[in-house]
C-alpha positions in Angstrom: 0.0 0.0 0.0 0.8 3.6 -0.7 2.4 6.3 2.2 2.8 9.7 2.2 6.9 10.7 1.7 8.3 12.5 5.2 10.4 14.9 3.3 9.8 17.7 0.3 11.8 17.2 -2.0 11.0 16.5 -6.3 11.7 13.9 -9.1 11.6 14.4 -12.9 9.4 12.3 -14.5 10.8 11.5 -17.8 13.8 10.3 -16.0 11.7 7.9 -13.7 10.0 6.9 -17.1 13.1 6.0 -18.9 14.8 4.2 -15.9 11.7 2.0 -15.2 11.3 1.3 -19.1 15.1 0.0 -19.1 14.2 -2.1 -16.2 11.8 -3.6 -17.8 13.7 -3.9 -21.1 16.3 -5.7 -19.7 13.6 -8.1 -17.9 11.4 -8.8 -20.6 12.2 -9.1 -24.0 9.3 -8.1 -25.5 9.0 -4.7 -24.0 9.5 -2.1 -26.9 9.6 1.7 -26.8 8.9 3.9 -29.8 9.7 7.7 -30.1 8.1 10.0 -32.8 11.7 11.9 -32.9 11.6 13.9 -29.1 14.3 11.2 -27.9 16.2 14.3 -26.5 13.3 15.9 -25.0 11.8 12.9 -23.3 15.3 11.1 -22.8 14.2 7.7 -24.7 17.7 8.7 -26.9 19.6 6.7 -23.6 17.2 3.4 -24.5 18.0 3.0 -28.2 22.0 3.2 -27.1 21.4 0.7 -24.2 17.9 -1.5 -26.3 18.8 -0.7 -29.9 17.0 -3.7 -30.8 13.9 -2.3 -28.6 13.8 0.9 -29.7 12.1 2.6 -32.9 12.5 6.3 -33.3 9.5 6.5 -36.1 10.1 10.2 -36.9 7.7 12.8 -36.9 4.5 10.6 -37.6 2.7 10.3 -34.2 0.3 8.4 -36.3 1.9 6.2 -37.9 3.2 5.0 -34.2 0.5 4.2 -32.7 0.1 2.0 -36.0 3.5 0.8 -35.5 2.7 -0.5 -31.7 -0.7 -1.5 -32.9 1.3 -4.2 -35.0 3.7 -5.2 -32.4 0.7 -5.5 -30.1 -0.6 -7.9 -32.2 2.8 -10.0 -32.6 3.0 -10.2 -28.6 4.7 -7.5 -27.3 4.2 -5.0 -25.1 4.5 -1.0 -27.0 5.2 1.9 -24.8 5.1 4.6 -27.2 5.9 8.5 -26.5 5.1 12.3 -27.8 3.9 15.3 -26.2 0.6 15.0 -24.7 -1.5 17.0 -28.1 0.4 14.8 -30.6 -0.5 11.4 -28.8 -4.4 12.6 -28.6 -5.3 15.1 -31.0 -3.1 14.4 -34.1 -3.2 10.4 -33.5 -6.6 10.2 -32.1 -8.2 7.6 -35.0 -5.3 5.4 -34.7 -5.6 4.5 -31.1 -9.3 4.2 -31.7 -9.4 2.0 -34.4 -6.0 0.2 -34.9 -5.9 0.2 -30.3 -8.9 0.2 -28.8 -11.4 -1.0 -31.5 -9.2 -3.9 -32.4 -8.0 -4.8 -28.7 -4.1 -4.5 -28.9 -2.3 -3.1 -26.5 -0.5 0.3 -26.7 0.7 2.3 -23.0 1.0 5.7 -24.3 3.0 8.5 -22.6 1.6 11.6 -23.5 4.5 14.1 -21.8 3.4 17.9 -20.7 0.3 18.3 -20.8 -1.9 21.2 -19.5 0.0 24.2 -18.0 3.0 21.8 -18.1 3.9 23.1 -22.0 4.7 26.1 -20.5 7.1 27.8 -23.0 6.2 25.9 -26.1 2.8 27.5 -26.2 -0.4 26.9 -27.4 0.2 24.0 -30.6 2.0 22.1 -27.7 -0.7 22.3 -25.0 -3.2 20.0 -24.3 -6.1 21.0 -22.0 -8.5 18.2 -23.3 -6.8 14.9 -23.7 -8.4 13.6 -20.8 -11.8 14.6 -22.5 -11.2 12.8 -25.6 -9.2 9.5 -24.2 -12.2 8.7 -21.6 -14.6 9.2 -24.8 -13.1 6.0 -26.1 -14.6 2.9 -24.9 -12.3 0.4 -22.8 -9.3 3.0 -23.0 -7.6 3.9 -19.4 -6.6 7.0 -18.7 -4.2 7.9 -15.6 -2.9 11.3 -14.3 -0.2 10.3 -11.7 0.6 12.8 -9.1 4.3 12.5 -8.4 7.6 9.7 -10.0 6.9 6.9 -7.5 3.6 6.6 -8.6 4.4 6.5 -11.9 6.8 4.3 -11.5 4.7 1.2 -10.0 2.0 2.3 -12.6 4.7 2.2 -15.7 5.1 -1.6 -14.3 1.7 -2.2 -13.6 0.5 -1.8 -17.4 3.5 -3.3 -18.2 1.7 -6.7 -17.5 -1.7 -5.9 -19.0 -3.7 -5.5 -21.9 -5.4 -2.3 -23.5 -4.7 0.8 -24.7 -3.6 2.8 -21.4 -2.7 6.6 -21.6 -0.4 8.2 -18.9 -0.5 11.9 -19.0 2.4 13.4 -16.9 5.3 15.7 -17.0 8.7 15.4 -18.1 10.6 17.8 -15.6 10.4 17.6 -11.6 6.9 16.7 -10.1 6.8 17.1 -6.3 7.2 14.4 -4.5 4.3 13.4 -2.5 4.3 9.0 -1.8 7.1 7.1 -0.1 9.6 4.9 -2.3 8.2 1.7 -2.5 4.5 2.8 -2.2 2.0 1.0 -4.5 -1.8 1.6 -5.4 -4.4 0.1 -7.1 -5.8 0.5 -10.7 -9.5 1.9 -10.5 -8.9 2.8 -6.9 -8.2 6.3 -5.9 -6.6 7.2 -2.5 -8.0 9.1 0.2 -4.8 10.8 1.6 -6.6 13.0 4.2 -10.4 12.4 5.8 -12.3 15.6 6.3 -16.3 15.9 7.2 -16.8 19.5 5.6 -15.1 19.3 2.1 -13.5 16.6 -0.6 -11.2 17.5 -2.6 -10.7 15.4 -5.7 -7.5 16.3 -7.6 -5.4 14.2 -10.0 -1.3 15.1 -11.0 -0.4 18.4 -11.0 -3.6 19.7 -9.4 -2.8 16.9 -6.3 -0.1 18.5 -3.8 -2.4 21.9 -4.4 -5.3 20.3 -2.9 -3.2 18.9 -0.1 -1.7 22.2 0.6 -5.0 24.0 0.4 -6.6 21.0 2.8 -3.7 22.4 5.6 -4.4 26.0 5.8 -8.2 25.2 5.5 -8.1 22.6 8.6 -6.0 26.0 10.4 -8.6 28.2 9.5 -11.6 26.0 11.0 -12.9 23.8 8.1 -12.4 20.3 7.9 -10.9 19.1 4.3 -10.1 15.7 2.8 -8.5 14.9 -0.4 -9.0 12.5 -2.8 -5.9 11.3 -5.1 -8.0 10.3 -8.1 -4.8 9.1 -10.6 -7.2 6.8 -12.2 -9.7 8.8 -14.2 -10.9 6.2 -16.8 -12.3 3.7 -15.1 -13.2 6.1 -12.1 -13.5 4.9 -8.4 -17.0 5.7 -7.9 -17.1 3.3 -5.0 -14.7 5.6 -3.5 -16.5 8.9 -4.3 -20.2 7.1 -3.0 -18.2 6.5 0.6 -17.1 9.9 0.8 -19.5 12.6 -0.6 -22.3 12.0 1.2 -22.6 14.3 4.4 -19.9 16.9 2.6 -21.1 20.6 1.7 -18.4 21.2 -1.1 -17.1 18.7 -3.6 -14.3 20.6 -5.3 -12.2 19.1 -8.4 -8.6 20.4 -9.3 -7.4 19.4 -12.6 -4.0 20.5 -14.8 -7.1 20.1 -17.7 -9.8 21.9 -18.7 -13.6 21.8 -16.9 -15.1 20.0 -19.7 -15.1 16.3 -19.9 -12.4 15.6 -17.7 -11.6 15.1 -13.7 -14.5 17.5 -12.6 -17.2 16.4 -15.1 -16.4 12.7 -14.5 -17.2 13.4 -10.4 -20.2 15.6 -11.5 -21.8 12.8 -13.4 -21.2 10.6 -9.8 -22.9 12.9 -7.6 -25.8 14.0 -10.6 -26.3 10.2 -11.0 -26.7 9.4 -7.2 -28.7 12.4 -6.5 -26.4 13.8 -3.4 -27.9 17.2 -2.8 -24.1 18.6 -2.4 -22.6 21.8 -4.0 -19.8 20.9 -7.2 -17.1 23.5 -8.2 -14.8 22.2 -10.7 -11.1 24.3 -10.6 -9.1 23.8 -14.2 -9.1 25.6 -16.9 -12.2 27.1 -18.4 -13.0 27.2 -22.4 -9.2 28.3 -23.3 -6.7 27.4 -25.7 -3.3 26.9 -24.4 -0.7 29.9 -24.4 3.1 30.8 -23.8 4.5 31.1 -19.9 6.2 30.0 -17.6 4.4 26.7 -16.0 3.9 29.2 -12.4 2.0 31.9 -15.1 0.0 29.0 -17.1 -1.0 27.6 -13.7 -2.5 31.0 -12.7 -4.0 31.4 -15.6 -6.3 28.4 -15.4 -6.8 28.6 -11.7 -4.5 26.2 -10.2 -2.9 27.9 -7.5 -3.9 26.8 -3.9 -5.1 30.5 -3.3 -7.9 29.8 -6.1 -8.5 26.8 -4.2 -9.2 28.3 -0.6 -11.5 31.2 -2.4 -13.6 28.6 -4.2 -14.1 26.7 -0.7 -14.7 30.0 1.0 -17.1 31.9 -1.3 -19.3 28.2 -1.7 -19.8 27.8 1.8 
C-alpha cells in the first residue's frame, strides 16, 4: 500500500519513465519503446543506445506510431510509445481508436506535458482536453499520476496488461508526495486525508495543491479531505459514494480543462446518485493553451492553492 513521503523534496518524471522502461527492457524481451523523434526531449535517446534492438525512433508521424505499436501489439509485445501529450491525442486520435482500442491491442502511451505543463512551447503544444477525448473512447484507461513513484509502480503495472492505457504526466520535476516503494491500485483512488466538511478530488499536477489547500483550510476551522483520483478512466466511484455523502463542497482540481475531464467525471457521480451537495470544478475554463512559464499557465487556469481556498470560502 501507498504512504505519504516524510520529506519535500521533487523527481523528474521523464527520467523515472526511462529508468523503469530499461528495467523492464532488460527483464522482458518483449518490451518495446517507440519515439516519434523527441528522444532528447523525453530522454528515450539513452534506450535506443542501451535496447537498440527495442527501440524505434519513427520520426515525426505520431500516427503512424501508434500504427506501429498496434502491430507489435498484435505480434506479442508489449509497446510503450511516447510524444507530447496533443500529438499522442489530437493528431493520432483515430489510430488508437481504431487500430488500439477497437481492435483490442495493446498500446501504453506516454503523452508528456500536458496542460500548464507546456509552459514555454505555447499553445500548438498544450493540451487542456486529452483527458476529454481518451475517456470518450470505450475500454481505454486514462491515468494522471501525481508524483515519479507513482508512476513508477504504474509504468510496471501496465506493463503486464492488456489495452490501450494513456499516462499523461510531466517530463521535468513533479513534487514528490508517496514514499519509495509505495503501491496503489488500478481503478482505486486514495483518500490521503479524511475531512467531514469538504472533498477535494484532484489528479497530478492539481494533487499537492489540494493537499496544501486542505492544511491552511483545517487552520482556519474547516475540515478538508483529499482524494488522489490518478485513475480517471475507469473512475473509483465506489470511492466517491463512501465519501460525498454528508460533505457541503465537492471541489475538483485538474491540470485540464472543466469540460469532460476530472471535474465532469465526479459531477456525473454525484448528478447520478442524486447527493444534494454543491460541485465547483477548478481547471481551466474554455481556453486554448498559451506561452509562460508553468507558475503563469497555472494562474492562468486557476490552479494555484489561493484559487482553491477562495472557491471553498465563497461556496460555503
Amino acid at each position: 500500500m501507498w504512504s505519504l513521503a516524510d520529506k519535500d523534496g521533487s523527481t523528474e518524471m521523464r527520467k523515472v519513465f526511462v529508468e523503469t522502461l530499461d528495467e523492464l527492457m532488460k527483464e522482458d524481451g518483449r518490451v518495446i519503446a517507440l519515439e516519434a523523434d523527441l528522444g532528447g526531449a523525453s530522454g528515450f535517446s539513452k534506450l535506443k543506445n542501451s535496447h537498440p534492438s527495442q527501440f524505434i525512433n519513427v520520426g515525426i508521424a505520431e500516427a503512424n506510431m501508434m500504427g506501429i505499436a498496434a502491430g507489435l501489439s498484435m505480434r506479442g509485445r508489449v509497446p510503450f510509445v511516447h510524444t507530447f501529450a496533443p500529438f499522442a491525442v489530437r493528431r493520432a486520435c483515430d489510430q488508437i481508436f481504431l487500430e488500439g482500442a477497437y481492435a483490442g491491442n495493446t498500446i501504453n502511451i506516454y503523452g508528456s506535458d500536458p496542460g500548464a505543463c507546456a509552459a514555454q512551447n505555447g499553445g500548438t503544444h498544450t493540451t487542456l482536453e486529452d483527458i476529454a477525448i481518451m475517456r470518450a473512447i470505450p475500454t481505454v484507461e486514462v491515468y494522471d499520476p501525481a508524483d515519479g513513484v507513482q508512476l513508477r509502480w504504474l509504468i510496471r503495472e501496465l506493463a503486464g496488461r492488456k489495452g490501450v492505457h494513456y499516462i499523461r504526466a510531466a517530463r521535468k520535476g513533479m513534487p514528490d508526495i508517496y514514499a519509495e516503494g509505495s503501491s496503489f491500485e488500478t481503478g482505486r483512488g486514495c483518500v490521503l486525508r479524511e475531512g467531514k466538511d469538504v472533498l477535494l478530488v484532484a489528479a497530478g499536477l492539481g494533487l499537492k495543491l489540494a493537499l496544501e489547500a486542505a492544511e491552511q483550510l483545517r487552520a482556519e476551522g474547516i475540515d478538508a479531505g483529499v482524494i488522489d483520483m490518478f485513475t480517471i478512466a475507469p473512475l473509483d466511484t465506489e470511492l466517491l459514494k463512501a465519501q460525498i455523502p454528508g460533505k457541503k463542497l465537492v471541489v475538483t482540481v485538474e491540470n485540464h480543462g472543466i469540460t469532460n475531464g476530472l471535474g465532469s467525471a465526479v459531477a456525473e457521480v454525484i448528478a447520478g446518485e442524486g447527493y444534494g451537495v454543491r460541485l465547483s470544478r477548478i481547471g481551466s475554463r474554455n481556453q486554448f493553451g498559451q506561452v509562460g512559464s508553468q507558475e503563469y499557465l497555472m494562474k492562468a487556469y486557476g490552479l494555484t492553492v489561493e484559487n482553491i481556498l477562495d472557491t471553498v470560502k465563497r461556496h460555503l
